[in-house]
C-alpha positions as CSV (number, residue, x, y, z in Angstrom):
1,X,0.0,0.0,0.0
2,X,1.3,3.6,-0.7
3,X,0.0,7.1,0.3
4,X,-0.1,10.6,-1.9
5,X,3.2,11.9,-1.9
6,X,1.6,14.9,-0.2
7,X,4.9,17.8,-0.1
8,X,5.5,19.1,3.2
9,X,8.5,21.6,4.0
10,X,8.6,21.0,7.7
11,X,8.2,18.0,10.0
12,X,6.4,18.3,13.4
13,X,9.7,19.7,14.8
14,X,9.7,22.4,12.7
15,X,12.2,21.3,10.6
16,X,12.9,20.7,6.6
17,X,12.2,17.5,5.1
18,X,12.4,15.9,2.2
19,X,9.5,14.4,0.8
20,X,9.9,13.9,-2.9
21,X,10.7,10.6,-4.4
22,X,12.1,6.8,-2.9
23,X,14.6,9.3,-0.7
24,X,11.7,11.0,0.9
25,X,10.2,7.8,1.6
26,X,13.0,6.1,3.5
27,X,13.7,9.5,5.6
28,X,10.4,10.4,6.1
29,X,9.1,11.4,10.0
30,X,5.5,11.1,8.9
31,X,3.5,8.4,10.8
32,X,2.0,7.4,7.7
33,X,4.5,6.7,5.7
34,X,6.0,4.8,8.3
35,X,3.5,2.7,8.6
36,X,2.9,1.8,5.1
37,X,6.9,1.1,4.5
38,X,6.2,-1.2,7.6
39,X,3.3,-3.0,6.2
40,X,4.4,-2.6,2.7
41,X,7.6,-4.7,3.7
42,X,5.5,-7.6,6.2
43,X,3.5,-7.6,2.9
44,X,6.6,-8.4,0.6
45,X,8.0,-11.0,3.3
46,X,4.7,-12.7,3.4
47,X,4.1,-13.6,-0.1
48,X,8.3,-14.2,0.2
49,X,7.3,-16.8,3.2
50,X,4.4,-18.3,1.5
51,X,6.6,-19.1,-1.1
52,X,9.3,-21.1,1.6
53,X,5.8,-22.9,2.6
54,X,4.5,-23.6,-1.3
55,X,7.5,-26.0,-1.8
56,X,7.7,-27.6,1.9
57,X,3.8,-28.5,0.8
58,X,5.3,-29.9,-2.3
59,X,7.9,-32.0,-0.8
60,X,5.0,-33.3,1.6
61,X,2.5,-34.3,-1.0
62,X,3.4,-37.6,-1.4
63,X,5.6,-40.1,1.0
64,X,9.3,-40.8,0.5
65,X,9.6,-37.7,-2.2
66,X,12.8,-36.0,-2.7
67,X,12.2,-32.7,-4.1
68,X,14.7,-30.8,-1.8
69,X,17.1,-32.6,0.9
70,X,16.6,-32.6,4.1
71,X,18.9,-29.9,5.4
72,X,17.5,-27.6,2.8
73,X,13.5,-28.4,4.3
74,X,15.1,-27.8,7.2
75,X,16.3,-24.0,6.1
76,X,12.8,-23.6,4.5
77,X,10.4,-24.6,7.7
78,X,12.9,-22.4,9.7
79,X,12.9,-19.7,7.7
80,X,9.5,-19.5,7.2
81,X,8.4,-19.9,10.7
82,X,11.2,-17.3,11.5
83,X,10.0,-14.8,8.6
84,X,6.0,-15.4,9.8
85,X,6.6,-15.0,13.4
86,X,9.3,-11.8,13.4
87,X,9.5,-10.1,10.1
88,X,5.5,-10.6,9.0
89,X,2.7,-10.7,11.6
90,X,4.2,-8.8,14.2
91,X,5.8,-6.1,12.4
92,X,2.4,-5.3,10.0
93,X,0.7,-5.4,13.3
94,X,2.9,-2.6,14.8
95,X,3.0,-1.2,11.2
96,X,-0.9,-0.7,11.8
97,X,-0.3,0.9,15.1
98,X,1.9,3.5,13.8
99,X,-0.7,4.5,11.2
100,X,-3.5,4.4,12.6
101,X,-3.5,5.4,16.5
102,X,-1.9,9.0,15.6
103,X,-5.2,9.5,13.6
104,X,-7.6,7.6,16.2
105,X,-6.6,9.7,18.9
106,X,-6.7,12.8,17.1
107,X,-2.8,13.4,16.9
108,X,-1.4,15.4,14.5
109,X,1.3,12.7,14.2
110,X,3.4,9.8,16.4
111,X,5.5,10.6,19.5
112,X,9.3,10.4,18.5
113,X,9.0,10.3,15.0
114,X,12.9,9.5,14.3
115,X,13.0,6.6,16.9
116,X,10.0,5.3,15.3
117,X,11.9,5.4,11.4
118,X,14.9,4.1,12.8
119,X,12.6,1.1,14.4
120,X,11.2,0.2,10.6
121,X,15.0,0.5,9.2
122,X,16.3,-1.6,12.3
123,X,13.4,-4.7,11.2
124,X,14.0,-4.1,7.7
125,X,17.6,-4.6,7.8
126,X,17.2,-7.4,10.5
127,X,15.0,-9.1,7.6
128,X,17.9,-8.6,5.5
129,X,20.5,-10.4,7.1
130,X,18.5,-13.4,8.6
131,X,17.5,-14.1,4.9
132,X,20.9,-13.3,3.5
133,X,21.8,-16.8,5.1
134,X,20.9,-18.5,2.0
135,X,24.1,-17.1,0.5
136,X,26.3,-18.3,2.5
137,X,28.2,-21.7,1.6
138,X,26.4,-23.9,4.4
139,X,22.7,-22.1,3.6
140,X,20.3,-20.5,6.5
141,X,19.8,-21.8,10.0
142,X,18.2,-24.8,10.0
143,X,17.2,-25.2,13.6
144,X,13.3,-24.1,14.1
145,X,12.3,-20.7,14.9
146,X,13.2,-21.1,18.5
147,X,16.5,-22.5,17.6
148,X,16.7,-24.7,20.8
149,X,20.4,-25.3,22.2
150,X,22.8,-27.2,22.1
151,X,20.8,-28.5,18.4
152,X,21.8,-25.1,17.6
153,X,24.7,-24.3,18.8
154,X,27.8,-24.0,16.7
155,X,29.1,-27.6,16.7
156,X,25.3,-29.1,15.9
157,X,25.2,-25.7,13.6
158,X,27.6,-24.8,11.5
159,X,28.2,-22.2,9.4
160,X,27.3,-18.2,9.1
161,X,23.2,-18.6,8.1
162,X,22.8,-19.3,11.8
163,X,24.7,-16.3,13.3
164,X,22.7,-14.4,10.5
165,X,19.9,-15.6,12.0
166,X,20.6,-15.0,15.5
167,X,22.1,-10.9,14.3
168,X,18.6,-10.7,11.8
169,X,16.6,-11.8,14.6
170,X,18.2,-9.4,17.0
171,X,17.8,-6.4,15.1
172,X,14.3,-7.0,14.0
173,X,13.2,-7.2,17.2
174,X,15.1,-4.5,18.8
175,X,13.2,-2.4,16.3
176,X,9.5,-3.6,17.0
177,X,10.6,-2.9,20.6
178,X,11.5,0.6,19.7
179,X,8.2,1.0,16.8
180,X,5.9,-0.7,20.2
181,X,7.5,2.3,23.0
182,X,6.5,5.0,20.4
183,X,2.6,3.7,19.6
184,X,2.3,3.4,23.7
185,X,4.3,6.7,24.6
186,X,1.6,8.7,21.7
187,X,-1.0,7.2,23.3
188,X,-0.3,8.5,26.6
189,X,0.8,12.5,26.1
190,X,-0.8,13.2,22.6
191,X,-4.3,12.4,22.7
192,X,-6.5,15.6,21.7
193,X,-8.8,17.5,24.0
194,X,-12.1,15.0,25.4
195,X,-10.2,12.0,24.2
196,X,-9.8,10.3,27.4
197,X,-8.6,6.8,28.1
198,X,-12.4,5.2,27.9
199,X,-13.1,7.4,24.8
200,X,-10.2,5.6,22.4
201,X,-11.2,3.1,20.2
202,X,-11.0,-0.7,20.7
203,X,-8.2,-0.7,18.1
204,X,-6.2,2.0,20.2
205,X,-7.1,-0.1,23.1
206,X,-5.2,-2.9,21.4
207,X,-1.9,-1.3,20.2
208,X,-1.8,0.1,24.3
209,X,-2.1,-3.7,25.4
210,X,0.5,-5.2,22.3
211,X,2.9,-2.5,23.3
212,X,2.7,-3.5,26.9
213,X,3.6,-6.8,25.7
214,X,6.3,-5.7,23.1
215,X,8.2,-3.7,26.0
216,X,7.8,-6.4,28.7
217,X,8.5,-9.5,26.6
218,X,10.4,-9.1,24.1
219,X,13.6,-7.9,25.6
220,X,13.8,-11.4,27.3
221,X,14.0,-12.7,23.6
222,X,17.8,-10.7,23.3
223,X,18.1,-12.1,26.2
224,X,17.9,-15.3,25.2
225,X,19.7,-14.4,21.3
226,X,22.7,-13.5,23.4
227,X,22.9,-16.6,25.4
228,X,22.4,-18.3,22.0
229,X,25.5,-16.3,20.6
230,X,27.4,-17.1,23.6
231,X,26.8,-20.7,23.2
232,X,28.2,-20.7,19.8
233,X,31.3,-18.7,20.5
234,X,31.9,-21.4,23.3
235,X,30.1,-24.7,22.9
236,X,30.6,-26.0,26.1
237,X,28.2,-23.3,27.8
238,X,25.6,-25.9,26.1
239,X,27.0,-29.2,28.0
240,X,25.2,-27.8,31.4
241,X,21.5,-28.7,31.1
242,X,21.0,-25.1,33.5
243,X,21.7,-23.1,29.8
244,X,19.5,-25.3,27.7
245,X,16.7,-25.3,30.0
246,X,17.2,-21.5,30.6
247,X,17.5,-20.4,26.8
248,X,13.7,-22.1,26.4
249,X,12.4,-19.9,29.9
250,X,14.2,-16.7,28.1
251,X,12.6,-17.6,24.7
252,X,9.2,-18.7,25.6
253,X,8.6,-15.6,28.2
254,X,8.5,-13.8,24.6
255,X,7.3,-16.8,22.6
256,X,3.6,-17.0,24.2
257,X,2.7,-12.9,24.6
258,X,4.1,-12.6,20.6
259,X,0.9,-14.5,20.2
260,X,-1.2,-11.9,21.4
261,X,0.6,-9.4,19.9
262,X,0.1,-11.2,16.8
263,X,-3.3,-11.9,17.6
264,X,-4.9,-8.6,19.6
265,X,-4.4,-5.8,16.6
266,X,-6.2,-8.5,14.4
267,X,-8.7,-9.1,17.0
268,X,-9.6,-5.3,17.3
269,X,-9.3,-4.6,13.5
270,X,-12.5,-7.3,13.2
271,X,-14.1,-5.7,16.2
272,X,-13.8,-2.1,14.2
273,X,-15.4,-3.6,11.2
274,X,-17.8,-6.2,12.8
275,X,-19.5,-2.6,14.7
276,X,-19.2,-0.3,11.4
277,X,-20.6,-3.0,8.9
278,X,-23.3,-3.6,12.2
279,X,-24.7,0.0,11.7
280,X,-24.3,-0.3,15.9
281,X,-21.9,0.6,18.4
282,X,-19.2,-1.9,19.4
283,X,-21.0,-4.3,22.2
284,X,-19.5,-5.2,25.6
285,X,-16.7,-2.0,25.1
286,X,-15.7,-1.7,28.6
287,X,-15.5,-5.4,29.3
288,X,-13.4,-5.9,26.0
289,X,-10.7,-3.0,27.6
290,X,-10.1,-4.8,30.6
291,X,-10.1,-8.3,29.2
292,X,-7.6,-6.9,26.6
293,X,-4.8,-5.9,29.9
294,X,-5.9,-8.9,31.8
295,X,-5.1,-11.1,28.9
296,X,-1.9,-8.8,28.6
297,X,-1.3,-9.9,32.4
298,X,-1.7,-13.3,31.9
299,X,0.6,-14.2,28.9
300,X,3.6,-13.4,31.1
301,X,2.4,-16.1,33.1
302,X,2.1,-19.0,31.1
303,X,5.2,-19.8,29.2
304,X,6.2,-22.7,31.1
305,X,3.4,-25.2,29.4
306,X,5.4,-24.8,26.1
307,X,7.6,-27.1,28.1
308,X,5.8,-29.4,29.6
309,X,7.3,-32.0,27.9
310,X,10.7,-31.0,29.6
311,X,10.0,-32.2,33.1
312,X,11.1,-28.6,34.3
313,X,8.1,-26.9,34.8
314,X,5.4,-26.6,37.2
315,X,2.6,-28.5,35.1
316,X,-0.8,-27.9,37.2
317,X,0.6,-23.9,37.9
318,X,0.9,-23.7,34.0
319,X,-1.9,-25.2,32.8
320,X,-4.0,-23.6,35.6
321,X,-2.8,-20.1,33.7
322,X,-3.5,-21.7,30.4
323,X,-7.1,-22.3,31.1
324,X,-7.5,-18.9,32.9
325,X,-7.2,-17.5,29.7
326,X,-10.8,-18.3,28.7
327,X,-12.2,-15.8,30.2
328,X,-10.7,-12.6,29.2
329,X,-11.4,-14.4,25.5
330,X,-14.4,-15.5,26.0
331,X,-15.4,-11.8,26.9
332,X,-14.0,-10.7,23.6
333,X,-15.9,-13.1,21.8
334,X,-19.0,-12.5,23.1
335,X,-18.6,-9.2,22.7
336,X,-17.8,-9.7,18.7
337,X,-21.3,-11.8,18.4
338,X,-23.0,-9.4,20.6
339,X,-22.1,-6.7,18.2
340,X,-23.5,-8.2,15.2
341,X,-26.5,-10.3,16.8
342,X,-29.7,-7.8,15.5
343,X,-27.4,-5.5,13.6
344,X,-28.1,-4.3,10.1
345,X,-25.2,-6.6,8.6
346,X,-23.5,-5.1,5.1
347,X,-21.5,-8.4,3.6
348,X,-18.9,-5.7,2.2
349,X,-15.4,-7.2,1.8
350,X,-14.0,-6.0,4.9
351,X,-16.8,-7.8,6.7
352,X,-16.3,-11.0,5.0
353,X,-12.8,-11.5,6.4
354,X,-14.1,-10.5,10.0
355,X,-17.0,-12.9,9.8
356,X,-15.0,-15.6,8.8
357,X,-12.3,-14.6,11.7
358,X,-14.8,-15.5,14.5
359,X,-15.1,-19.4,13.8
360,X,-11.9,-19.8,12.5
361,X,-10.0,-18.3,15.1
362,X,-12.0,-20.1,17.6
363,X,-10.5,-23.1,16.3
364,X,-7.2,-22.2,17.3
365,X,-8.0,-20.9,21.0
366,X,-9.7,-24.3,22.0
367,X,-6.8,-26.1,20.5
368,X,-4.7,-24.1,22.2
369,X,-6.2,-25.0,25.7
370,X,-6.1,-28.8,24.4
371,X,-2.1,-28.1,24.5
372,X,-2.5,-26.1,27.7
373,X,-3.4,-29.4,29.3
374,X,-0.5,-31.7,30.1
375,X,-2.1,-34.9,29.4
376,X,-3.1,-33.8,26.3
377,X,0.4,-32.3,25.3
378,X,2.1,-35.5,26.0
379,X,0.3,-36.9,23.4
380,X,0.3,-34.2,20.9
381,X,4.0,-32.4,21.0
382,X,5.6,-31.7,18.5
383,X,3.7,-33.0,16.4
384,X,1.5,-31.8,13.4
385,X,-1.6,-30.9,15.8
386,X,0.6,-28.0,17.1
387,X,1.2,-27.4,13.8
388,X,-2.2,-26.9,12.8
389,X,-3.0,-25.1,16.3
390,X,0.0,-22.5,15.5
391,X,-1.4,-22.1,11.9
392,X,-5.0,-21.8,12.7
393,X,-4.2,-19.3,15.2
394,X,-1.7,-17.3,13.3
395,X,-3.4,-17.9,9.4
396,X,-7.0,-18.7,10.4
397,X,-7.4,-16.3,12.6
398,X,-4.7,-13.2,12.6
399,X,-4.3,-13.6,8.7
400,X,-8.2,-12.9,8.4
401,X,-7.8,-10.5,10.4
402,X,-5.1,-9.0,9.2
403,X,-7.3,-8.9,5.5
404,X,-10.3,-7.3,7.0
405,X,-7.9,-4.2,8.4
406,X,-6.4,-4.0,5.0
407,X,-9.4,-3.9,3.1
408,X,-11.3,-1.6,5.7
409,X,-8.3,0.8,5.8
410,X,-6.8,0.5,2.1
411,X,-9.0,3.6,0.9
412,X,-8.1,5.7,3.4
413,X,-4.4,5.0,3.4
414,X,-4.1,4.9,-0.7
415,X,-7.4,7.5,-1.6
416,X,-8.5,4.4,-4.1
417,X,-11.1,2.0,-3.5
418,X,-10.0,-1.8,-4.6
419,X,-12.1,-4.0,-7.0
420,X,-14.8,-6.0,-4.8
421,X,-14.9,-9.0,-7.4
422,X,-11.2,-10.0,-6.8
423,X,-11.5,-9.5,-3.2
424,X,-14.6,-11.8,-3.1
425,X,-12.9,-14.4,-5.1
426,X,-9.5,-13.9,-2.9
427,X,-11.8,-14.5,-0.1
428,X,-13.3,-17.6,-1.1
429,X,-9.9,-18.9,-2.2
430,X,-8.5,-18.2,1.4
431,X,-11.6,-19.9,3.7
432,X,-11.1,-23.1,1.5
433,X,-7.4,-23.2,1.2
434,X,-6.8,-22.5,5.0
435,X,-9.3,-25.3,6.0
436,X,-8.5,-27.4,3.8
437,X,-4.5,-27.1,4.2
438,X,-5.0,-26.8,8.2
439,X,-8.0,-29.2,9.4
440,X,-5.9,-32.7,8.0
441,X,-3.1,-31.6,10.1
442,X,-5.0,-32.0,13.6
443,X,-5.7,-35.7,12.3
444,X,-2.3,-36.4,11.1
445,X,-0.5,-35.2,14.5
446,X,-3.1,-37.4,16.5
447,X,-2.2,-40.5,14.6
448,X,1.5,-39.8,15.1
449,X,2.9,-37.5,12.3
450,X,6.1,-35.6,13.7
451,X,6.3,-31.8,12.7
452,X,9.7,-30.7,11.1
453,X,10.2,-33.6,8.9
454,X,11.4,-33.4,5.5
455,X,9.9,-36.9,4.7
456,X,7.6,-39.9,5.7
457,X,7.4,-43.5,4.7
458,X,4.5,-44.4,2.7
459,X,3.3,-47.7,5.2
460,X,2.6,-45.0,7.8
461,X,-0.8,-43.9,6.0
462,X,0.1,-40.5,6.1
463,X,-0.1,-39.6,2.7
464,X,-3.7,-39.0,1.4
465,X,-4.1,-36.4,3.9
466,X,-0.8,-34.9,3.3
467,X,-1.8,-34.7,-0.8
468,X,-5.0,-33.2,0.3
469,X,-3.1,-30.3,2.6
470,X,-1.1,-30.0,-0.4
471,X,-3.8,-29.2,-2.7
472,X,-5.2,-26.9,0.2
473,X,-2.0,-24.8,0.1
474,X,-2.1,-24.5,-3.9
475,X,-5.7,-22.8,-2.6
476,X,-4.1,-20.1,-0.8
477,X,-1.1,-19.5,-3.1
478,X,-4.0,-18.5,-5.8
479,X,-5.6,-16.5,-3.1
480,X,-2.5,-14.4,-2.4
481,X,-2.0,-14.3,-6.0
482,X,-5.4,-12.7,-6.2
483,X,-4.4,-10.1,-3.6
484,X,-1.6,-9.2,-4.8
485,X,-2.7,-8.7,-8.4
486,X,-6.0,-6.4,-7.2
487,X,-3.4,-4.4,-5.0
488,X,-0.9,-3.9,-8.0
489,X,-3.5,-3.2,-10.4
490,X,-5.8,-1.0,-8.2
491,X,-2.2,0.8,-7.4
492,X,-1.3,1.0,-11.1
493,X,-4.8,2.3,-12.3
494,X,-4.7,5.5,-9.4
495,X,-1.2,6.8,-11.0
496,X,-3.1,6.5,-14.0
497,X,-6.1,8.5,-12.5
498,X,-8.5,6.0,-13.3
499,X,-9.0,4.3,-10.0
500,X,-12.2,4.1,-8.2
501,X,-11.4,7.5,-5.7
502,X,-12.6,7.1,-2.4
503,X,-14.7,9.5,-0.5
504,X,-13.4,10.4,3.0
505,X,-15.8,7.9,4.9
506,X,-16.6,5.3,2.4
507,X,-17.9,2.9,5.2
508,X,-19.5,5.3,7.8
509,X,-16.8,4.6,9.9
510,X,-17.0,5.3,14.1
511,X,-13.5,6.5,14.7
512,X,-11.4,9.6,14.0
513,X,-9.4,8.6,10.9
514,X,-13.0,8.8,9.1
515,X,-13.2,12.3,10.2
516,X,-10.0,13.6,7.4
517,X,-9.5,13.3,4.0
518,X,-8.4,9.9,2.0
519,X,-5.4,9.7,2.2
520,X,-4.8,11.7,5.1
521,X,-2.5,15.2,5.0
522,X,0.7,16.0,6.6
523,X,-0.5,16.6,9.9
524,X,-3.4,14.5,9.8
525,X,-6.3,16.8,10.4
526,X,-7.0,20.8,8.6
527,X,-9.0,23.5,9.5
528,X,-11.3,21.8,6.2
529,X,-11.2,18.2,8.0
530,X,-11.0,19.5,11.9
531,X,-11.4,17.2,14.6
532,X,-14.7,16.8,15.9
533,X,-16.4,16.5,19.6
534,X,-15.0,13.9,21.8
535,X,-18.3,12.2,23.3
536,X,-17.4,8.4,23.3
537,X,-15.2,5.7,22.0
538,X,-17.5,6.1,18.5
539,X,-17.7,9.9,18.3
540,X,-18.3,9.8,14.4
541,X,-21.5,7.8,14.8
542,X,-22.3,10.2,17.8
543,X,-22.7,12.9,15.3
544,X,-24.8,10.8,12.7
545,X,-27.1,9.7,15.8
546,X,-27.2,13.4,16.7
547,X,-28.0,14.7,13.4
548,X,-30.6,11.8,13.3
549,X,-32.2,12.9,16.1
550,X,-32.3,16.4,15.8
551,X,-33.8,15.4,12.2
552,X,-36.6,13.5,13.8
553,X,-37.1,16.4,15.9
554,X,-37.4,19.0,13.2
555,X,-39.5,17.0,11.0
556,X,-42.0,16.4,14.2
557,X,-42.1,19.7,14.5
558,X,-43.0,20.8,11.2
């Protein structure tokens, strides 16, 4: 996605910028465009990913194939997992925050704009050298996405690609930490006048909650990248069992809140659209804030039953936290069904995706309690039901979320509409490839399939439903296709000024971005596009009730 290259001669210090061309872009201290150069670049990594995934599916069609060796299969699920988890999902998710809270809360632009651009260059170059691994002689890390020790140390793991990795890694997330501090710190001292703390929108309420997350957690991931880089400098740090089990505390204290911060940006993007495409006001509000920090709370606190299998954590403490997490999402569901139950439902596109989010996604929370519960996790670990958990969580759900937000916000970040027949077929495309790619794998982990293999003998009846996952992901690489086409062309056909324009609120949106012009100028709001009254968490639709009612009341009158 791309905004107008709107010229501006001073930034909100005051000061010259430059604004004109690819230079202007990459210097740029304009929220906005820091935002979409986020996006823009998860974007680019995903359909780079989907690729890595594409020929893994391949390679698992059929039993006993040989369409890649093993160590290579071994650099594509690693790399993949690596790109979806740090350079994709959370970074678009943060990318969102940086657009799109500035404008919520009536901002004229983001707290420390030059930390926030030197966050995006810190990800994008951290994207950069992890996949530069594949250049060097010995390839990428091969060793999982959580790159346990000593499998990944320097004797089990030769060569550069890993200490790529772990420097890629590093740098990525040192720069969604910085990108997370600047969404939180604008929220706090740059709201305008009336917007108080109960008056921001559920999405704002989100980005407050992931940053929380991003600050706490994520440091304890460079934590554990340095330990890793230790290990490999010295091997023998890795013959004391202490380290090993240590490394998977430091990494999973990030690894389980990353899912919520891959999960609660989506989460409120369908609960945006779910209440505009409603015609109502977003149900259950106040219940949905506090579930969002108690949910917050509670992913520090459950890490440990990622290691249940490990004998070295307290089972019924951790899987006691597990389950507590049904009721801060349960509240959030119910509020998304309460929205829409005896709403005035348009099936525009954006409200397709969040529809199809609620189900889907629920798949992946239940499962996730299933592995929450040791006797079930003995059974199942690592094996292709966490496989298919992690995906329906991070595809099924955040990925239709992730769609809804983009097709919801694309006309006010490009000024264009996009063509509803390709996104209703790319829709389509995507709810049969996910289920069809992800459901098989829940039946192939129960009967015993291990995850990160690069092969499987054919006596072990594993292939039909591996062919028919196959076929599944063929699904989604045409849906992608789909999206990427309509975003190209639709992009294409605006510098040709022959794109649909969009009007300012093409939706009849509830929150403040709806209030200015698509796409938005400099400073976000004009003397022509002011902000208006403050009265509620929806103050958009305030004014439309208002001028409903005062209608009413002059027509009575008459």
């Amino acid at each position: 996605m791309t905004v107008s290259s709107t010229s501006t001669k001073e930034d909100t210090g005051g000061r010259p910028v430059s604004s004109g061309g690819w230079l202007g872009w990459v210097t740029s201290t304009d929220h906005k465009r820091i935002g979409v150069l986020t996006m823009g670049t998860a974007l680019v990594l995903l359909m780079a990913m989907g690729t890595l995934a594409l020929t893994m599916r391949a390679q698992l069609a059929q039993p006993e194939q040989h369409l890649v060796s093993t160590h290579t299969f071994n650099q594509l699920f690693t790399i993949h997992g690596s790109g979806m988890i740090y350079m994709v999902v959370t970074p678009f998710a943060l990318g969102m925050g940086v657009y799109l809270v500035p404008l919520q809360i009536g901002a004229p632009g983001i707290a420390m704009p030059r930390s926030t651009l030197l966050g995006y260059w810190l990800y994008a170059l951290g994207a950069l050298v992890m996949l530069s691994g594949f250049a060097t002689p010995l390839g990428a890390h091969a060793d999982g996405w959580f790159s346990y020790p000593p499998m990944a140390d320097s004797v089990n793991s030769p060569g550069v690609g890993s200490d790529l990795w772990i420097a890629g890694v590093f740098l990525s997330t040192t720069g969604t930490i910085i990108m997370g501090w600047t969404v939180l710190w604008t929220v706090l001292r740059k709201r305008t006048y009336g917007m108080t703390m109960l008056r921001l929108p559920v999405f704002s309420w989100s980005m407050i909650a992931s940053a929380l997350m991003v600050i706490g957690a994520f440091p304890a991931l460079l934590a554990a990248l340095v330990l890793l880089a230790a290990g490999r400098a010295d091997p023998s740090i890795f013959d004391h069992n202490v380290w090993n089990i240590g490394y998977q505390h430091l990494f999973w204290f990030y690894g389980h809140p990353v899912v919520y911060v891959l999960f609660f940006p989506y989460l409120a993007a369908v609960a945006e659209v779910l209440a505009v495409f409603s015609g109502r006001r977003f149900f259950g509000y106040t219940g949905t804030v506090l579930s969002l920090l108690v949910f917050a709370a509670l992913s520090m606190s459950v890490w440990g039953h990622h290691m249940f299998a490990t004998g070295q954590a307290t089972n019924d403490y951790y899987s006691l936290a597990s389950i507590a997490l049904l009721v801060p999402a349960g509240v959030e569901y119910f509020a998304m069904i309460g929205t829409i139950v005896g709403g005035r439902l348009r099936l525009a596109p954006p409200m397709l995706f969040a529809l199809a989010f609620i189900p889907q996604f629920l798949i992946g929370g239940l499962t996730g309690i299933m592995v929450g519960t040791p006797v079930i996790d003995y059974h199942v670990t690592d094996s292709y039901f966490v496989v298919a958990h992690l995906h329906y969580v991070l595809f099924a759900g955040s990925a239709f979320g992730l769609f809804a937000g983009v097709y919801f916000w694309f006309p006010k970040v490009t000024g264009v509409m996009l063509g509803h027949g390709a996104t209703r077929l790319h829709f389509w495309l995507l709810v049969i490839g996910t289920n069809v790619t992800f459901l098989p794998m829940f039946a192939l982990g129960y009967l015993g399939m291990p995850r990160r293999v690069a092969t499987y003998a054919a006596f072990e009846g594993f292939g039909w439903m591996n062919l028919l996952s196959s076929i599944g992901a063929a699904f989604l690489a045409a849906a992608m296709a789909v999206f990427a086409v309509n975003v190209l062309w639709t992009l294409r056909r605006r510098t040709l000024g022959i794109a649909e324009k969009a009007p300012d609120d093409p939706w009849g949106g509830h929150s403040l971005e709806w209030a200015t012009s698509s796409p938005p100028p400099r400073f976000n709001f004009t003397p022509e596009h002011p902000v208006p009254p403050i009265t509620s968490f929806a103050p958009l639709l305030d004014l439309r009730q208002r001028g409903e009612q005062e209608a009413a009341a002059g027509g009575s009158r008459s």
